[in-house]
N, C-alpha and C positions, 0 to 999 in steps of 0.2 A: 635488164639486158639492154644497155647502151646501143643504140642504133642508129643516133645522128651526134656527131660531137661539134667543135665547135676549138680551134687553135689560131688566136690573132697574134700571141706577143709569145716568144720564145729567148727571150732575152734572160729572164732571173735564170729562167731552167736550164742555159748552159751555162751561165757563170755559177752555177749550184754544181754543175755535172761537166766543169772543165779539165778536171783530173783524169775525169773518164772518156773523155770525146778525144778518138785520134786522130780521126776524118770528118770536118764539117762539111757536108755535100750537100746540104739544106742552104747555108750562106744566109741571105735575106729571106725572111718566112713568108708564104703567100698568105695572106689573112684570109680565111675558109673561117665563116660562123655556121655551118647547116653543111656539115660533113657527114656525108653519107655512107654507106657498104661503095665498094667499087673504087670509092677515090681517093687523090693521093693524101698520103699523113705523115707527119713527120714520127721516127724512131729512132732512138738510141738502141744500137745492137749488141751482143757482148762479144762483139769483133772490134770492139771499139768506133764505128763507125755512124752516125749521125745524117739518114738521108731519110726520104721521101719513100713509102713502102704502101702498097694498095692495103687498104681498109676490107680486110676480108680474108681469110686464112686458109690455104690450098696447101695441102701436104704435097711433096714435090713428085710424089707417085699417082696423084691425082689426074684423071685422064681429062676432066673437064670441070669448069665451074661451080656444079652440080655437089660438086663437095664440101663448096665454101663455109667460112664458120667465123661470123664477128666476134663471137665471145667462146670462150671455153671457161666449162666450170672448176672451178676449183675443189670439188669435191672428188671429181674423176678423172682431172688432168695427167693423171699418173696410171692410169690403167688403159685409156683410150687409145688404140693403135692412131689413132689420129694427131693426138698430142703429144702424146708421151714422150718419143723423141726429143719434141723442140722442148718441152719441158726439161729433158735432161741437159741439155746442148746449146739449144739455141733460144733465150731467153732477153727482152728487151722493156725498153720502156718508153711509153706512151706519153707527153708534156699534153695536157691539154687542159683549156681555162675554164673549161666547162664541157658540159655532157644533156644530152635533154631523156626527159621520160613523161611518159602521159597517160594519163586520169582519165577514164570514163565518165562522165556526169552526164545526166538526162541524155545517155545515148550521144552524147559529142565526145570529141577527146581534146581534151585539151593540154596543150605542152605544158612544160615545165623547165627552168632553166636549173640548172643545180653545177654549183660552183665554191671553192673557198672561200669563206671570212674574210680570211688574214694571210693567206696566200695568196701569188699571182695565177699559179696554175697546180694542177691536179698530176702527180706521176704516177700515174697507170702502171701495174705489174701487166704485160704480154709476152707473147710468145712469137716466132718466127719461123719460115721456112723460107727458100726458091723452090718458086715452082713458072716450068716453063710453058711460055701462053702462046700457041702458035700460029692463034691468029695476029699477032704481034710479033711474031719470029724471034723473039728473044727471052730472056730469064726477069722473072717481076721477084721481090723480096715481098711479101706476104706476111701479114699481121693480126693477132686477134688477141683481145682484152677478156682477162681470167678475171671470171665475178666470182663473188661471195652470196650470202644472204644478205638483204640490205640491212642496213640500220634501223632502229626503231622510228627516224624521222621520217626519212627517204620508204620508209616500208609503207604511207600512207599513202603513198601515188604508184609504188611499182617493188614487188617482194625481192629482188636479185640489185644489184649494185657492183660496178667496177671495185676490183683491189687497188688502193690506195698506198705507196711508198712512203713511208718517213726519206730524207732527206738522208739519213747516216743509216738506210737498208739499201741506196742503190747499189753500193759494190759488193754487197751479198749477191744480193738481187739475181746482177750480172755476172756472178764469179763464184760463187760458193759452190763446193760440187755437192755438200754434203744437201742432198733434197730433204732428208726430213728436219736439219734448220729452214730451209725454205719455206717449207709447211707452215711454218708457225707466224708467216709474214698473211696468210689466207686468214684475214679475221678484217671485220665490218671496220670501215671508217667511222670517228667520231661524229657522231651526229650535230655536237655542239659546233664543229668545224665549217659545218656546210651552210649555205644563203641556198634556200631553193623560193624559186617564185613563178610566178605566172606569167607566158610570154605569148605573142601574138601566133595563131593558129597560123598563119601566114609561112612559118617554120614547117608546116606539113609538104610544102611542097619544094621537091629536091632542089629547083633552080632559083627557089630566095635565099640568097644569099649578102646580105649583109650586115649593118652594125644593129638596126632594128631588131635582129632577131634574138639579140639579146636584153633588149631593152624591157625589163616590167612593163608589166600592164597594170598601173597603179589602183582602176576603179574597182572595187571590190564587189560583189553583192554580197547581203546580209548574210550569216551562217555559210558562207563560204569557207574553205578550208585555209589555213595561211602558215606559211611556213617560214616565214623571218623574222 
């Protein structure tokens, strides 16, 4: 269950997804490595439009905060009064270069950076609403990322994992009405795909935000766990 993510370079992922972007309202990308719930993120919507959407998912009937939701599972996205809708409708995708998850050991937690091999970034299967925030007076475009069970790699630091896009499933993705082809995109990312490693705890805290927090922590100790 992705909780902080992590988007510096959005460049492959629109010239990947420029057939599909009719509005770039993102422009130059803010580099955010330790994205939080709450803050902004970049989204492709299947309005064709391409902006900046709070990290946190409020159904537009939602009277307060209180209902927010980073992730939506993908086993009940289609039954939840919560989801369902956007699930039907309103459906987007997520560019991001990486994602963090963490390990319990000796009662500490330790991060973890998990990111493509051989890709520049990661396209997230999500979902969308507006919903209006009124202590801000205006309408926010709201986002949350549909997991899976994780993959057998990823399942040795954390059981659930974002859904993952092939490259020729975005305009499903965004456009297909038929849902149970859709369904069939809710299956584990390749585990051989992914570089997960060990990065500085330093990530625990909302306001570090820099290139650091991506960086390995190369010293290992012995019988340590290792995943590259």
């Amino acid at each position: 269950m992705p909780g902080r993510l992590a988007i510096f370079s959005d460049t492959v992922f629109k010239e990947d997804a420029k057939t599909l972007i009719k509005n770039d309202m993102v422009g130059d990308l803010n580099k955010n490595y330790n994205i939080a719930p709450t803050l902004p993120i970049p989204a492709l919507l299947n309005n064709g439009n391409y902006l900046y959407t709070h990290f946190g998912y409020l159904p537009s009937w939602a009277k307060d905060r209180s209902s927010m939701n980073i992730n939506a599972r993908s086993e009940s996205i289609y039954e939840k009064k919560s989801f369902r809708e956007s699930f039907k409708s309103r459906r987007c995708i997520i560019p991001l270069n990486g994602f963090y998850e963490w390990q319990i050991e000796d009662k500490e937690k330790k991060p973890y950076f998990v990111k493509d091999i051989k890709n520049d970034y990661l396209a997230v299967a999500g979902i969308w609403d507006e919903w209006f925030d009124f202590k801000l007076n205006m309408r926010v475009v709201t986002v949350a990322l549909i997991t899976c069970d994780a993959n057998e790699k990823l399942s040795k630091i954390h059981h659930r994992m974002p859904i993952i896009l092939e490259k020729k499933d975005f305009q499903s993705w965004l456009y297909n009405e038929n849902l149970s082809e859709l369904i069939k995109l809710f299956r584990p990312y390749n585990g051989e795909n992914l570089n997960i490693y060990e990065v500085t705890t330093e990530v625990n805290k909302v306001l570090f935000n820099d290139l650091s927090c991506i960086q390995q922590i190369e010293e290992k100790q012995e019988g340590q766990l290792s995943f590259f």
